[in-house]
C-alpha positions as CSV (number, residue, x, y, z in Angstrom):
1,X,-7.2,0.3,-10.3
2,X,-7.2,3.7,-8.9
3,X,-4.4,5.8,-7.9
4,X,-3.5,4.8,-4.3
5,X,-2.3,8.3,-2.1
6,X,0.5,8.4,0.3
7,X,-1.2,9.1,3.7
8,X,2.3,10.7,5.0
9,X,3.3,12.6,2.1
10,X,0.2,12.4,-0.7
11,X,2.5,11.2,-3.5
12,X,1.1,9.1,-5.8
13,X,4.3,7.0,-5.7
14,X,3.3,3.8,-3.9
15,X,3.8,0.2,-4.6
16,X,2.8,-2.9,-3.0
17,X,4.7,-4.3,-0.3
18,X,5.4,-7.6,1.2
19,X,3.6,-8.6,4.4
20,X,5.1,-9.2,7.4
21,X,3.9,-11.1,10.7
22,X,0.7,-12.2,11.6
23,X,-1.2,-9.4,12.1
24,X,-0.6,-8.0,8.7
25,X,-1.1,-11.7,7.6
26,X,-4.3,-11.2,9.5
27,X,-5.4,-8.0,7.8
28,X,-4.2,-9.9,4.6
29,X,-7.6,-12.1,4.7
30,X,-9.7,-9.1,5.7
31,X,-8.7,-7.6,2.4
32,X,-6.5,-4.9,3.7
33,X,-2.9,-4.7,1.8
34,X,0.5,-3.9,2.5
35,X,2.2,-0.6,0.8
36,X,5.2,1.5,0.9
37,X,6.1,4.7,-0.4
38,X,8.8,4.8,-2.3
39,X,9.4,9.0,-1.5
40,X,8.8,9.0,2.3
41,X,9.4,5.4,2.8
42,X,6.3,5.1,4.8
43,X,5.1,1.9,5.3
44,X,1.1,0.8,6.2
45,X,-1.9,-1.5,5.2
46,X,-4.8,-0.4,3.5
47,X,-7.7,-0.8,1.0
48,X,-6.6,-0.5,-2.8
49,X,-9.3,2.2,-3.3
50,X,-11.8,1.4,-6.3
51,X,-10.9,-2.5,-5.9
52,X,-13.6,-5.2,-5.8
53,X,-13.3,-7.8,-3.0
54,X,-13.2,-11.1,-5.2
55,X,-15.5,-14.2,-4.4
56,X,-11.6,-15.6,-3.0
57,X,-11.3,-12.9,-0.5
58,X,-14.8,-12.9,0.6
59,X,-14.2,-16.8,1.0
60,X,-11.3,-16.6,3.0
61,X,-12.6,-14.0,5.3
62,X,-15.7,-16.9,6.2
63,X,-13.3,-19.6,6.4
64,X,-11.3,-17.2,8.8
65,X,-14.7,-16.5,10.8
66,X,-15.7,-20.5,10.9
67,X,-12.4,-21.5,12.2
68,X,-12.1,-18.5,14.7
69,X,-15.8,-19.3,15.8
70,X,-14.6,-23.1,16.3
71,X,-11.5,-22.1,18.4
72,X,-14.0,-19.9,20.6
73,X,-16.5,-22.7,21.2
74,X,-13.9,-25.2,21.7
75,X,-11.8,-22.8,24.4
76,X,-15.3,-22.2,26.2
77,X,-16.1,-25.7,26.2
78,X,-12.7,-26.4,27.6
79,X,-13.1,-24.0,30.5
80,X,-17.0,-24.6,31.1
81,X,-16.2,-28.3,32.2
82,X,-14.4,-29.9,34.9
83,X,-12.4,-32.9,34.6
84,X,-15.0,-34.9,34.3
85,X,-17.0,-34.1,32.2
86,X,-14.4,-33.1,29.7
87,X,-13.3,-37.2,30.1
88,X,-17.1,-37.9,29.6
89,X,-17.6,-35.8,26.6
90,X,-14.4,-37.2,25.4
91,X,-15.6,-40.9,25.7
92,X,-18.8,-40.1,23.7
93,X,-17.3,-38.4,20.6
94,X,-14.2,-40.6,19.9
95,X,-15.5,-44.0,21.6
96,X,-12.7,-43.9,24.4
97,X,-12.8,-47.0,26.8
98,X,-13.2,-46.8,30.5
């Protein structure tokens, strides 16, 4: 792995950090990392330069796309239909009675 740079200070003296919250969870599947400096204490995400994204990351980032894809098309489905149909469409895929 190559020598990851402060962006605040340029020291070479860097180490991975934990992440925290969902966006950086977020960033997390794109491939982006936590660090932290340990001589200015800055904290940020970014690439490991010179690192490969592995068949697991690429993996994750299309799992990530389906399901976002699939909560977009459900939420415009959702908010396309009235009441009615919504019941109707609901009857049809999981065999609902009258």
């Amino acid at each position: 792995m190559s020598t990851i740079i402060c962006p605040n200070c340029h020291s070479s003296n860097i180490r991975r950090s934990h992440t925290h919250g969902i966006k950086e969870k977020f960033f997390k599947l794109l491939g982006r990392k936590a660090f932290r400096c340990r001589d200015c204490g800055w904290r940020g995400l970014m690439f490991a330069s010179g690192e490969q994204r592995s068949r697991v990351k690429k993996k994750q980032s299309y799992i990530f796309a389906l399901i976002l894809g699939i909560i977009i098309v459900v939420l415009i489905l959702v908010f396309n239909f009235r009441d009615e149909q919504i019941e109707k469409l609901a009857r049809t895929i999981f065999g609902v009675p009258k």
